[in-house]
N, CA, C and O atoms as a Maestro MAE file, in Angstrom:
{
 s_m_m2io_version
 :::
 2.0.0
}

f_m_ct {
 s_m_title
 :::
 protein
 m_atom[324] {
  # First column is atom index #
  i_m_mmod_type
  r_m_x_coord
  r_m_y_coord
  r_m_z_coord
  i_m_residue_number
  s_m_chain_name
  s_m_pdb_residue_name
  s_m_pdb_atom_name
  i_m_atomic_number
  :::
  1 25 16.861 11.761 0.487 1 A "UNK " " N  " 7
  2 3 17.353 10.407 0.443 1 A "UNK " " CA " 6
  3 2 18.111 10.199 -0.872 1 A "UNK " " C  " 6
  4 15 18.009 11.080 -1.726 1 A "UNK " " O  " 8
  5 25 19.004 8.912 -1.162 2 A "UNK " " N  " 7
  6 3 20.091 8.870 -1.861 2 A "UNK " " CA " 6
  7 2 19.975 7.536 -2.051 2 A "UNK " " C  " 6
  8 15 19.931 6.650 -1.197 2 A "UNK " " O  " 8
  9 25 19.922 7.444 -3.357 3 A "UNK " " N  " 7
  10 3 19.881 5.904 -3.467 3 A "UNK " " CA " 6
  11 2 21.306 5.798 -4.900 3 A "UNK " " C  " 6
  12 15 21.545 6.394 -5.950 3 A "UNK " " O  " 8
  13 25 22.036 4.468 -3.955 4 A "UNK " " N  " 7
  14 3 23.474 4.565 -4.782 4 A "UNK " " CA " 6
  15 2 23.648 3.221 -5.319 4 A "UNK " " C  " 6
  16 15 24.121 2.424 -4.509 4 A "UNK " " O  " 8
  17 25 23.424 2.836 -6.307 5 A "UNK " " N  " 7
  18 3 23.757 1.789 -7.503 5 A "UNK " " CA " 6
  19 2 24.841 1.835 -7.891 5 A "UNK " " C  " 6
  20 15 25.352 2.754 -8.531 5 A "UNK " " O  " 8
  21 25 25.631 0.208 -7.330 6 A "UNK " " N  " 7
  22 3 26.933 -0.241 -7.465 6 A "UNK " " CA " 6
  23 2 27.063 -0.841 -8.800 6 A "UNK " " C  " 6
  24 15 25.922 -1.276 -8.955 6 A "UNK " " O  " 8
  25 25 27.621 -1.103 -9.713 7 A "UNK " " N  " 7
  26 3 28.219 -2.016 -10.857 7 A "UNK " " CA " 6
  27 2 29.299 -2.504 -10.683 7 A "UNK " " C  " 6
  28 15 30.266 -1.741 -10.692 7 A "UNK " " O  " 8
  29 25 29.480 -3.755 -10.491 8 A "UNK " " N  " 7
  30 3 30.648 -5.172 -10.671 8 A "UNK " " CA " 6
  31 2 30.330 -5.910 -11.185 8 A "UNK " " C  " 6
  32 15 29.373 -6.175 -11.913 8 A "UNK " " O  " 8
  33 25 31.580 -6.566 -10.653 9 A "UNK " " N  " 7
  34 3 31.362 -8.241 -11.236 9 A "UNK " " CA " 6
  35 2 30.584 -8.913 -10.013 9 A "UNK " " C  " 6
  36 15 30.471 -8.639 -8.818 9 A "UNK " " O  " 8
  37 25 30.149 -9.810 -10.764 10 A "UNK " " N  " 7
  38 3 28.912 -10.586 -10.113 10 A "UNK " " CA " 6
  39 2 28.450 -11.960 -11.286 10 A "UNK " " C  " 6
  40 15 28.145 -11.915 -12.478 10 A "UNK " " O  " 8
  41 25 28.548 -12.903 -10.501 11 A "UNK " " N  " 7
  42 3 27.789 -14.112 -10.893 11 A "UNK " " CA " 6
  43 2 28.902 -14.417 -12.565 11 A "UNK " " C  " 6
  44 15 28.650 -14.198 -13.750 11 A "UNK " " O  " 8
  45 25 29.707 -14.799 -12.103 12 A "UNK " " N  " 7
  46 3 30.601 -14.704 -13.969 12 A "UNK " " CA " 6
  47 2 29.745 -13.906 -15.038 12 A "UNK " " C  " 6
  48 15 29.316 -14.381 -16.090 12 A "UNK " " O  " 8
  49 25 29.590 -12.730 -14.625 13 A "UNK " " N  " 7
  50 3 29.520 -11.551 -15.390 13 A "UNK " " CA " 6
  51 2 29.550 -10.286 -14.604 13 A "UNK " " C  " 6
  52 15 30.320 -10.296 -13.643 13 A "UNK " " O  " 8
  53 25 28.787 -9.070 -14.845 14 A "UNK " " N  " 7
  54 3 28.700 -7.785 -14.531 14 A "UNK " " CA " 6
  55 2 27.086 -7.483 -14.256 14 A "UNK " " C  " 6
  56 15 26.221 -7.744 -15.091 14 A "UNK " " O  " 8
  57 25 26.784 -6.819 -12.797 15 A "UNK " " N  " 7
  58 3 25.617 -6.796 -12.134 15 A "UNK " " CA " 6
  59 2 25.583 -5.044 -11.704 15 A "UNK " " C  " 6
  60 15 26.557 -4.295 -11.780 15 A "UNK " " O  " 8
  61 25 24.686 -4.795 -11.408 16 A "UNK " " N  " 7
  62 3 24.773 -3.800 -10.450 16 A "UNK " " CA " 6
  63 2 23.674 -4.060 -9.745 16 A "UNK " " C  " 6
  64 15 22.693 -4.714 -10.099 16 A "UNK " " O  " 8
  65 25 23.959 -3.300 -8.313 17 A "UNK " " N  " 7
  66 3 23.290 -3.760 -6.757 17 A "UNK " " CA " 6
  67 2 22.777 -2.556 -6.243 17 A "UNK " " C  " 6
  68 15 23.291 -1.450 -6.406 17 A "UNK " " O  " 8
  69 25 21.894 -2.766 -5.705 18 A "UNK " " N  " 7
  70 3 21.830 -1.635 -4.793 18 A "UNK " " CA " 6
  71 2 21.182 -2.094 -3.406 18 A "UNK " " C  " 6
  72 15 20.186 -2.773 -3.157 18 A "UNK " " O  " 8
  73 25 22.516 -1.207 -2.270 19 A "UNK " " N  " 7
  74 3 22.537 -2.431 -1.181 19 A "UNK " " CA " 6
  75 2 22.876 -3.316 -1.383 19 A "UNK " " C  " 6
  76 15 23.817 -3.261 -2.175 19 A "UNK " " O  " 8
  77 25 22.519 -4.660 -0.958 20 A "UNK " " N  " 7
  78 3 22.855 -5.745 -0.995 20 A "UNK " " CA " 6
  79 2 22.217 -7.051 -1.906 20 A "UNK " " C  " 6
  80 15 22.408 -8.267 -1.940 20 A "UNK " " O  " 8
  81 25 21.419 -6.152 -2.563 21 A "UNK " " N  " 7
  82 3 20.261 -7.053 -3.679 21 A "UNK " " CA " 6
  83 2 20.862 -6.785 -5.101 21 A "UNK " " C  " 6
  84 15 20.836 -5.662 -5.603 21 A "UNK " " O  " 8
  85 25 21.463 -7.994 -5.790 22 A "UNK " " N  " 7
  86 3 21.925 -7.316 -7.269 22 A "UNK " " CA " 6
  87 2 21.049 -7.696 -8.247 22 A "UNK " " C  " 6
  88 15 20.041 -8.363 -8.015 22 A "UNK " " O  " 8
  89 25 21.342 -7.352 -9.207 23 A "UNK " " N  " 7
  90 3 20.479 -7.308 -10.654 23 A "UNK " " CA " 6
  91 2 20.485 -8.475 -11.452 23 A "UNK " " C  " 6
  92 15 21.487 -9.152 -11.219 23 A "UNK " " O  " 8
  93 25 19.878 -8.870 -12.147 24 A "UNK " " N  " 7
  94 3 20.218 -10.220 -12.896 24 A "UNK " " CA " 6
  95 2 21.448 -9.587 -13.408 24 A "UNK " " C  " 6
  96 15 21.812 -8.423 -13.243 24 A "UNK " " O  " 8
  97 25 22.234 -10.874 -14.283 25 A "UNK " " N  " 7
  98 3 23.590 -10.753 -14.662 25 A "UNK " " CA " 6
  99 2 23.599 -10.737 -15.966 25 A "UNK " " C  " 6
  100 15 22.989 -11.478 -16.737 25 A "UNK " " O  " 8
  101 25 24.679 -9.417 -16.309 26 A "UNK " " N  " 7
  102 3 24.870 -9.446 -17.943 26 A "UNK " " CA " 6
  103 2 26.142 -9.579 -18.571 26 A "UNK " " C  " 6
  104 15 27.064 -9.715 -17.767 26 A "UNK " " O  " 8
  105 25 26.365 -9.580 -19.416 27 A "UNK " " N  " 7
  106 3 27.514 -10.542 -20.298 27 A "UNK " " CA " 6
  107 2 28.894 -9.783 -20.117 27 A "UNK " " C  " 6
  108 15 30.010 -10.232 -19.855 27 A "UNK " " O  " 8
  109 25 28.300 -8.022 -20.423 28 A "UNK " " N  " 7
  110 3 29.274 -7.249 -20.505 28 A "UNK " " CA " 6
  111 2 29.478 -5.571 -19.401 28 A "UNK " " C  " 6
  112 15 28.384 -5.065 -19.650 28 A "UNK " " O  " 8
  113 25 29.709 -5.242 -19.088 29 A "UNK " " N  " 7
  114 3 30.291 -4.337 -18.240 29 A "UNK " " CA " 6
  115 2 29.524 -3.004 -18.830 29 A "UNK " " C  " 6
  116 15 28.838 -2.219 -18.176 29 A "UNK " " O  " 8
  117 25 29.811 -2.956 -20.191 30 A "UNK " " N  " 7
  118 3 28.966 -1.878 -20.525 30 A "UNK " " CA " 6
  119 2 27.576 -2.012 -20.484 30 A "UNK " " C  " 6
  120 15 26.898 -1.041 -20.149 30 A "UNK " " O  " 8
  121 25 26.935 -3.325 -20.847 31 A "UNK " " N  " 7
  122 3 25.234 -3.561 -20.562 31 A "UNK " " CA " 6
  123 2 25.184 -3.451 -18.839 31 A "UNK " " C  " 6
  124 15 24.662 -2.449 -18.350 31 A "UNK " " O  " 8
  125 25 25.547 -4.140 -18.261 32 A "UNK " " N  " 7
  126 3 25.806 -3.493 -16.633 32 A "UNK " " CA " 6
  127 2 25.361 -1.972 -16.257 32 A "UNK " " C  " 6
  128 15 24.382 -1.591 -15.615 32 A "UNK " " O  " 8
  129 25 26.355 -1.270 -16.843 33 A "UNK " " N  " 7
  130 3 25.828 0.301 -16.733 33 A "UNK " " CA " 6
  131 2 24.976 0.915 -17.430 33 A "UNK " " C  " 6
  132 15 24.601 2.048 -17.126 33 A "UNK " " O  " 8
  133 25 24.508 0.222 -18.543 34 A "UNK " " N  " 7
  134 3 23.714 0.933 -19.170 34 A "UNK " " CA " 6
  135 2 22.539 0.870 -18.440 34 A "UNK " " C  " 6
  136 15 21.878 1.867 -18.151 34 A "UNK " " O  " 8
  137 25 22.121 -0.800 -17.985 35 A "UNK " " N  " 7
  138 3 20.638 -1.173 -16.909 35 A "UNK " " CA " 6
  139 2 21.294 0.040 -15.645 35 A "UNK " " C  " 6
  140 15 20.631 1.074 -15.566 35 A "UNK " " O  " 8
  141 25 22.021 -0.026 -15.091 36 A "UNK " " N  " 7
  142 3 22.225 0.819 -13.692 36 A "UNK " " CA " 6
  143 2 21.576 2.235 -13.976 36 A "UNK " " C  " 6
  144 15 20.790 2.975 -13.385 36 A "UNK " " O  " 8
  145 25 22.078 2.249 -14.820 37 A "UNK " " N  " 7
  146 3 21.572 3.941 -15.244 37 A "UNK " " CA " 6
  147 2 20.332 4.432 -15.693 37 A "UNK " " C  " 6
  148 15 20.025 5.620 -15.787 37 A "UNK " " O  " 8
  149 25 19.430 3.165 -16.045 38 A "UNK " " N  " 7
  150 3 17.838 2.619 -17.063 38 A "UNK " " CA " 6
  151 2 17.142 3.277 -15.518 38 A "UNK " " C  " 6
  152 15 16.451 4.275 -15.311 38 A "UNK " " O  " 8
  153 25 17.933 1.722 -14.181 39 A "UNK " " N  " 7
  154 3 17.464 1.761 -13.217 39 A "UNK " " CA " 6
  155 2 16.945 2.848 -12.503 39 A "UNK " " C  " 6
  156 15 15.852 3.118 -12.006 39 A "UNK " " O  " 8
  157 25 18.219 3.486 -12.608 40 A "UNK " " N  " 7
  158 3 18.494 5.254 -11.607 40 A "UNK " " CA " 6
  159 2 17.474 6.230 -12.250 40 A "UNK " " C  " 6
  160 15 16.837 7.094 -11.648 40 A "UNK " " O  " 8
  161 25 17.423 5.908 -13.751 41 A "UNK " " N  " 7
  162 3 16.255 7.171 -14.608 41 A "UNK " " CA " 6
  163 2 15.311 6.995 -13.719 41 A "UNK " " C  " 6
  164 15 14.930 7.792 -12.862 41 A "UNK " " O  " 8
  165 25 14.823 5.601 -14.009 42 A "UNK " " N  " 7
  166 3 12.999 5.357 -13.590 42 A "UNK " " CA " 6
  167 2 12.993 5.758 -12.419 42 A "UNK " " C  " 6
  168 15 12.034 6.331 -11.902 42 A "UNK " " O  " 8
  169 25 14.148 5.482 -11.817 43 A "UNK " " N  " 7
  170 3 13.531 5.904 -9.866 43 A "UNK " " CA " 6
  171 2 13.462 7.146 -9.631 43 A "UNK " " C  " 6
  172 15 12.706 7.433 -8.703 43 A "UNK " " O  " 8
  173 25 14.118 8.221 -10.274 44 A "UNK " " N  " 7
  174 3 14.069 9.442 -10.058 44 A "UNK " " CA " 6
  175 2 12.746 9.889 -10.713 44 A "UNK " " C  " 6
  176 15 12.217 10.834 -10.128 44 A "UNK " " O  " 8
  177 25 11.942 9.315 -12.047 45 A "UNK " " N  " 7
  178 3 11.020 10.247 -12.918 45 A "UNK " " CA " 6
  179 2 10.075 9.833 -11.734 45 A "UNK " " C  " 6
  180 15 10.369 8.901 -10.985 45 A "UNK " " O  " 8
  181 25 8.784 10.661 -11.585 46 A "UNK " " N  " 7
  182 3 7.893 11.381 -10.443 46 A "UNK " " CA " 6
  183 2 6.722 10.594 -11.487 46 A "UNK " " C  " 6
  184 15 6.601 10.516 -12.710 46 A "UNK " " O  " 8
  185 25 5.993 10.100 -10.384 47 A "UNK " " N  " 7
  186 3 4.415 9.422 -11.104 47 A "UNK " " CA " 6
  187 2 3.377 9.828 -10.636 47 A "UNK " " C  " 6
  188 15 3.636 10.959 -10.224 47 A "UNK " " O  " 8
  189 25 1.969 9.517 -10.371 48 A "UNK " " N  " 7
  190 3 0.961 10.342 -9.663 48 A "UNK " " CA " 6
  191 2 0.923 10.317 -8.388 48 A "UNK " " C  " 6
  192 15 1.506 9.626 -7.553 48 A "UNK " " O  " 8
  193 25 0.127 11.198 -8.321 49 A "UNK " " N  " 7
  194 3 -0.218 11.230 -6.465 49 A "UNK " " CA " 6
  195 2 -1.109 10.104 -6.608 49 A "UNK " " C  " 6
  196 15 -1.567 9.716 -7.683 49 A "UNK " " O  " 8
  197 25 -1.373 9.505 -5.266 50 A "UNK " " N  " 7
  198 3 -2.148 8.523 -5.100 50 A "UNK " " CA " 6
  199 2 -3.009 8.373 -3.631 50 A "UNK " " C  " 6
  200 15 -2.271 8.818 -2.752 50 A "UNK " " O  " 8
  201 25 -3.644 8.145 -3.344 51 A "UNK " " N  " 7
  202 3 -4.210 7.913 -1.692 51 A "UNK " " CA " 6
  203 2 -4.559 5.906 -1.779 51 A "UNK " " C  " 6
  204 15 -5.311 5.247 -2.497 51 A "UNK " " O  " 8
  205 25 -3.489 5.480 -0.557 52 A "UNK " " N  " 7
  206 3 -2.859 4.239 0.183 52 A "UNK " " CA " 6
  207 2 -3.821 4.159 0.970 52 A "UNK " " C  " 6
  208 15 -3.887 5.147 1.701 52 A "UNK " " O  " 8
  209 25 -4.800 3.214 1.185 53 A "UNK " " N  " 7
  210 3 -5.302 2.114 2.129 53 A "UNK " " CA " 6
  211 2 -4.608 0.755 2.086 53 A "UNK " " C  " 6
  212 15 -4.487 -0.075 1.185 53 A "UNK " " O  " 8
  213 25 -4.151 0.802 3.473 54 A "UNK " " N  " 7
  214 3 -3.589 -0.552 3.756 54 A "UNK " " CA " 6
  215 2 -3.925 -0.937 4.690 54 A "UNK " " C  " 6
  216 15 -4.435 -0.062 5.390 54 A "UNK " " O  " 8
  217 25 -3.887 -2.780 5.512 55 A "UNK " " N  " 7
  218 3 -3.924 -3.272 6.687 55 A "UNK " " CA " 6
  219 2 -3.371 -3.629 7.061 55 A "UNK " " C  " 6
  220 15 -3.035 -4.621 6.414 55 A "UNK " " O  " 8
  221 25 -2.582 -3.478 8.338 56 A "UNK " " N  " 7
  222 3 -1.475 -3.474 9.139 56 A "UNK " " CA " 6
  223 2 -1.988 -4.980 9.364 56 A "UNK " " C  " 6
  224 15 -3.066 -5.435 8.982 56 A "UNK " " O  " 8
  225 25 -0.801 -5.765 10.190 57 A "UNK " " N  " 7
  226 3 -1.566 -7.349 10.443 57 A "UNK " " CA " 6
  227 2 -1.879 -6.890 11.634 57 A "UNK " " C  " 6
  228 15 -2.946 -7.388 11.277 57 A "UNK " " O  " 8
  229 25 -2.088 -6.336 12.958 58 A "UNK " " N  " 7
  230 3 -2.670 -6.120 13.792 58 A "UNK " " CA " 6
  231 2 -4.312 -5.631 13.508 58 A "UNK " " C  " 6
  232 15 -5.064 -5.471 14.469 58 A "UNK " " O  " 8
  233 25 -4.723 -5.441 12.275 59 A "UNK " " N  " 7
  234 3 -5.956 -5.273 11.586 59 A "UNK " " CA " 6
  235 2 -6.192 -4.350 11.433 59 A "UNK " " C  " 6
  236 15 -7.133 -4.346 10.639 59 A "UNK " " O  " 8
  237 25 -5.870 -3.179 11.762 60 A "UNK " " N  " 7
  238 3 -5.909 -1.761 11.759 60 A "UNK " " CA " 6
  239 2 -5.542 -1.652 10.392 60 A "UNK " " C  " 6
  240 15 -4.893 -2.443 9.708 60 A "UNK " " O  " 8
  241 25 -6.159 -0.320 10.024 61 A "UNK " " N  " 7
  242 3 -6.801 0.237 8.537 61 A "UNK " " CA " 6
  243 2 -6.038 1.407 8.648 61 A "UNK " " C  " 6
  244 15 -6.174 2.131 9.634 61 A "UNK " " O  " 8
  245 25 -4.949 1.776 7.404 62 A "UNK " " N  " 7
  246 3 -4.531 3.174 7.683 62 A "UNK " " CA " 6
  247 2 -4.611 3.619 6.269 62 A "UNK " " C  " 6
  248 15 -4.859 2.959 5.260 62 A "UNK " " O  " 8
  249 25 -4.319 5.017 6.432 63 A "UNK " " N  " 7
  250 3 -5.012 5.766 4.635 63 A "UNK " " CA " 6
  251 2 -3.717 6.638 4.669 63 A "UNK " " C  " 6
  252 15 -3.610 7.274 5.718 63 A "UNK " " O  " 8
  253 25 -2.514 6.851 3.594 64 A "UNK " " N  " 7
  254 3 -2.018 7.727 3.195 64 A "UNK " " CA " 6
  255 2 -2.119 8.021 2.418 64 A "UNK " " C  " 6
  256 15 -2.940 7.486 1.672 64 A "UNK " " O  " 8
  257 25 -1.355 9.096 2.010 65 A "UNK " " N  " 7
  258 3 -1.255 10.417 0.406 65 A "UNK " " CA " 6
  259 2 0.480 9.590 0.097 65 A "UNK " " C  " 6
  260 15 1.281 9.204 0.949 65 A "UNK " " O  " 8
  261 25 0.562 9.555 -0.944 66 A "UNK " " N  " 7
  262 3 1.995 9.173 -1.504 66 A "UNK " " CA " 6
  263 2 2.155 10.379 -2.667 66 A "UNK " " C  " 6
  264 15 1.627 10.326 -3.779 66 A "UNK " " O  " 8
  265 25 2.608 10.970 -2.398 67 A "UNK " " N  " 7
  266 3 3.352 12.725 -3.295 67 A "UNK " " CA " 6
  267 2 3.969 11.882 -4.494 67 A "UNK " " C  " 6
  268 15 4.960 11.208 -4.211 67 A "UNK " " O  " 8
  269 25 3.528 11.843 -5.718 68 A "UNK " " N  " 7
  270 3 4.289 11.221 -7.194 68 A "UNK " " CA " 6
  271 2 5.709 12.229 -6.890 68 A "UNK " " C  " 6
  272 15 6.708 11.512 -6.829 68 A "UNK " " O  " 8
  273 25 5.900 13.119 -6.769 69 A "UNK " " N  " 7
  274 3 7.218 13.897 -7.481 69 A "UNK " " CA " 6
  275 2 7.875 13.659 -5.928 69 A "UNK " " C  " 6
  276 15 8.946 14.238 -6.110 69 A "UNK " " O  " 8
  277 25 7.918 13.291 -4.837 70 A "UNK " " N  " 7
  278 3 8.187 13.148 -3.685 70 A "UNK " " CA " 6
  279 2 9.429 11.923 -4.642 70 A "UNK " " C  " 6
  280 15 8.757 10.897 -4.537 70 A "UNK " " O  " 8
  281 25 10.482 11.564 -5.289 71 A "UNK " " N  " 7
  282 3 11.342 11.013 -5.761 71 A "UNK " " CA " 6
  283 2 12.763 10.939 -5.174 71 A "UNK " " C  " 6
  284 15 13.012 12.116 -4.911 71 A "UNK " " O  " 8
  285 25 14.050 10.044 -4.753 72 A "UNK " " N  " 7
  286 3 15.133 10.075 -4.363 72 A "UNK " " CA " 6
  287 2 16.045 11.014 -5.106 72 A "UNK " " C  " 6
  288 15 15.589 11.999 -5.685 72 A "UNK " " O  " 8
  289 25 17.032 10.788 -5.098 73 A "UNK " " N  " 7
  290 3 18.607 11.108 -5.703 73 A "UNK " " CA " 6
  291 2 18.968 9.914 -5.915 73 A "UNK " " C  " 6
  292 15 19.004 9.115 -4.979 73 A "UNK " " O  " 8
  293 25 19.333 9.527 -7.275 74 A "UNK " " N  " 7
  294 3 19.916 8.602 -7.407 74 A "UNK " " CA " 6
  295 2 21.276 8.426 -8.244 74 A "UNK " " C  " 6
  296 15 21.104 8.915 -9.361 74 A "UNK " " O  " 8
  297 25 22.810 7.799 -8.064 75 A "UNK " " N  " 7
  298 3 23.557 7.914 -8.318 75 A "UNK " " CA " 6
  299 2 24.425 6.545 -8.802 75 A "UNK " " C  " 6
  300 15 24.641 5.628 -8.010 75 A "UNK " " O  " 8
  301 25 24.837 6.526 -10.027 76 A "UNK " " N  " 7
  302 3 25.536 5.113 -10.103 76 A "UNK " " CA " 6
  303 2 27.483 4.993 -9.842 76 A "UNK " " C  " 6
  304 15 28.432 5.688 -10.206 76 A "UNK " " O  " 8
  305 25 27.382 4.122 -9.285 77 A "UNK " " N  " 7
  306 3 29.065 3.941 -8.939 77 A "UNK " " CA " 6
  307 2 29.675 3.054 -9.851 77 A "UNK " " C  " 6
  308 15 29.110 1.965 -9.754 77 A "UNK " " O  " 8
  309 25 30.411 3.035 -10.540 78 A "UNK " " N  " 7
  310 3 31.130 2.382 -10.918 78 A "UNK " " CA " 6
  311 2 32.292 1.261 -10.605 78 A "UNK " " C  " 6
  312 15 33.392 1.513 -11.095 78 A "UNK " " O  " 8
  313 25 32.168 0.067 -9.850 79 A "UNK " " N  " 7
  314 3 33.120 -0.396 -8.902 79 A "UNK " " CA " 6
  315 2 34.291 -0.928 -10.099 79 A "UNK " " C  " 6
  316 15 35.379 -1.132 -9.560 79 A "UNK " " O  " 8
  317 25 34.295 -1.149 -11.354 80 A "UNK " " N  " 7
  318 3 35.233 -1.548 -12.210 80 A "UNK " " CA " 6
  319 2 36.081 -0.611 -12.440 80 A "UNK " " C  " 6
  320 15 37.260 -0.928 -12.600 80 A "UNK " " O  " 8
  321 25 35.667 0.811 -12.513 81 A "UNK " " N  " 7
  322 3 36.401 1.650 -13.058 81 A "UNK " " CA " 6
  323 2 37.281 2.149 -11.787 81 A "UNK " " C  " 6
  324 15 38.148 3.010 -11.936 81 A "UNK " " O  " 8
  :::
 }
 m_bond[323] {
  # First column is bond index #
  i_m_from
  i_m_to
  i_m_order
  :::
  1 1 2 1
  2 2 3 1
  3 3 4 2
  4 3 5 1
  5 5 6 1
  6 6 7 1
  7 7 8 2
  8 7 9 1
  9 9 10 1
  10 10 11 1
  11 11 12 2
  12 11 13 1
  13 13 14 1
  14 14 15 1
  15 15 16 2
  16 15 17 1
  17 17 18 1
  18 18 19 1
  19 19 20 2
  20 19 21 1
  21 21 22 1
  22 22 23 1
  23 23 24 2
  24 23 25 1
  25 25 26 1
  26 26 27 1
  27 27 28 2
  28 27 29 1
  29 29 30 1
  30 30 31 1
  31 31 32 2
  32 31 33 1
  33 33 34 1
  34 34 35 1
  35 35 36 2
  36 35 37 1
  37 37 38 1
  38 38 39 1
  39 39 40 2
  40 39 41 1
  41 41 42 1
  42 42 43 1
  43 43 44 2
  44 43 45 1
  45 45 46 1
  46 46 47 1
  47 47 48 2
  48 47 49 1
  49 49 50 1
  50 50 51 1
  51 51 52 2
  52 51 53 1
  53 53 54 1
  54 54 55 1
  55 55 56 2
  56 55 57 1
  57 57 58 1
  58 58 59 1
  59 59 60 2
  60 59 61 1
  61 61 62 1
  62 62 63 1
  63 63 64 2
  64 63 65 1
  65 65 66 1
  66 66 67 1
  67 67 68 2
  68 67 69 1
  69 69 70 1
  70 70 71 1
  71 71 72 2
  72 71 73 1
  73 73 74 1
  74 74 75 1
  75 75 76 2
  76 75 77 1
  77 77 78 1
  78 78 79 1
  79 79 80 2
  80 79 81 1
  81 81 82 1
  82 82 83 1
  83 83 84 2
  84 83 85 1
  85 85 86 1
  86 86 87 1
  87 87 88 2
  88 87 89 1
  89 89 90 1
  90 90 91 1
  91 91 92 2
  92 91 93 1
  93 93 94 1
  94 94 95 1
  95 95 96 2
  96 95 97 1
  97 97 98 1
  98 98 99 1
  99 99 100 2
  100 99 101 1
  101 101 102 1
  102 102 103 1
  103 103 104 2
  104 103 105 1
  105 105 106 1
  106 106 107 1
  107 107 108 2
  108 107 109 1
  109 109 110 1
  110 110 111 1
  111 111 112 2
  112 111 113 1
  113 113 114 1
  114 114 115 1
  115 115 116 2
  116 115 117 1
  117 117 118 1
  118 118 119 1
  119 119 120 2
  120 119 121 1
  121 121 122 1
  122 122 123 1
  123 123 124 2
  124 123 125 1
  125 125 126 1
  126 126 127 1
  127 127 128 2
  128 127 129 1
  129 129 130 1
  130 130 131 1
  131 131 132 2
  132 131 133 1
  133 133 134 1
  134 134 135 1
  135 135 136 2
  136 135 137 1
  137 137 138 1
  138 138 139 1
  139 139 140 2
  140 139 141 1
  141 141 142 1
  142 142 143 1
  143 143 144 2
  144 143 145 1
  145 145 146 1
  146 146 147 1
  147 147 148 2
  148 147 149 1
  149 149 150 1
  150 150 151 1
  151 151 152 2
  152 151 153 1
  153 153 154 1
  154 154 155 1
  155 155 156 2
  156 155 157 1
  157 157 158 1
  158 158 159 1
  159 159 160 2
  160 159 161 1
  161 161 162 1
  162 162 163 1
  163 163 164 2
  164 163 165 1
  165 165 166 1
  166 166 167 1
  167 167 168 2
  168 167 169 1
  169 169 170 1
  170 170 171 1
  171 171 172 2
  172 171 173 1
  173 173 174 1
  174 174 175 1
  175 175 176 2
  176 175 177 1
  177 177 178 1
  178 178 179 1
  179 179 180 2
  180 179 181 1
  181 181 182 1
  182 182 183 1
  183 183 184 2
  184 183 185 1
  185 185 186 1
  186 186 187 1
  187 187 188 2
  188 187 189 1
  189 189 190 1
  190 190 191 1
  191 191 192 2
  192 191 193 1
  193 193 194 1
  194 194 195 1
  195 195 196 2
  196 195 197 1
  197 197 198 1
  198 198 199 1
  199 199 200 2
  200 199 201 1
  201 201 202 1
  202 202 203 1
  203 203 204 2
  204 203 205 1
  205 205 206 1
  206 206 207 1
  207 207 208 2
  208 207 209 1
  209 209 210 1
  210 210 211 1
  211 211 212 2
  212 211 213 1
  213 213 214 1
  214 214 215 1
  215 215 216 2
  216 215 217 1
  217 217 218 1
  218 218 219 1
  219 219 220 2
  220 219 221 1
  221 221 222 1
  222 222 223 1
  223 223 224 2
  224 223 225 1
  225 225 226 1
  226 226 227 1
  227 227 228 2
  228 227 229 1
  229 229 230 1
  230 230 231 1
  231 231 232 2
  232 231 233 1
  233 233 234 1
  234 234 235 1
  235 235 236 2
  236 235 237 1
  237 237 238 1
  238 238 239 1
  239 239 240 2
  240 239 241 1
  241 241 242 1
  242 242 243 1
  243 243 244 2
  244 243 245 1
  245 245 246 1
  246 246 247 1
  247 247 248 2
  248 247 249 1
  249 249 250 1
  250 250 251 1
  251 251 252 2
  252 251 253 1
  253 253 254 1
  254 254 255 1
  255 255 256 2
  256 255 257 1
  257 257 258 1
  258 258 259 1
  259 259 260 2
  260 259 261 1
  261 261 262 1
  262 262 263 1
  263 263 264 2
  264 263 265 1
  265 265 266 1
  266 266 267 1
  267 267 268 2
  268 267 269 1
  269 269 270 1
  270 270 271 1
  271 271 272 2
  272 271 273 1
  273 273 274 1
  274 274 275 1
  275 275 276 2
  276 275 277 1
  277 277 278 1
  278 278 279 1
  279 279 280 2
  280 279 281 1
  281 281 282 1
  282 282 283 1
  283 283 284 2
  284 283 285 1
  285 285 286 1
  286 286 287 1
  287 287 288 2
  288 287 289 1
  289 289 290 1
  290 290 291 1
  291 291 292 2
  292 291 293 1
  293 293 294 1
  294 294 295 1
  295 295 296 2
  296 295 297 1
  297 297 298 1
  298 298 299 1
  299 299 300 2
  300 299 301 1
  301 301 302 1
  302 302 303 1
  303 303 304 2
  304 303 305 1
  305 305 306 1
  306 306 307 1
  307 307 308 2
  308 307 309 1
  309 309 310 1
  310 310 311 1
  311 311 312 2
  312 311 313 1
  313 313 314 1
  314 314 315 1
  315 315 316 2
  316 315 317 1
  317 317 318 1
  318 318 319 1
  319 319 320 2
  320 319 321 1
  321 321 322 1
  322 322 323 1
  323 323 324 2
  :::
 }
}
């Protein structure tokens, strides 16, 4: 999987989105990319394994494994440049 972080303009300043959800708004174009890129680090670095109990609203109880290093690809676009 591929996760792709846009940077524009947005909100009378510079945002970046990913999908259709953008980022709070910053003053300048370069703080823009610098968060896009903050963003893209954290999602790629790998955290622990963990074991998921959750309840579905039908009430049912399910148990997964979530793999920490199981992490995307992540890539920032530049829409200004």
């Amino acid at each position: 999987m591929t996760v792709i972080y846009h940077v524009g303009l947005h909100a009378d300043g510079y945002a970046y989105r990913m999908e259709e959800a953008w980022s709070e708004t910053f003053p300048t174009h370069k703080a823009a990319l610098a968060a896009a890129r903050s963003a893209a680090a954290k999602q790629r670095a790998g955290g622990r394994d963990a074991h998921i109990l959750y309840e579905t609203e039908d009430g049912e109880w399910h148990r997964e494994y979530a793999d920490g290093g199981d992490r995307p690809e992540t890539i920032v676009v530049d829409d200004i440049e």
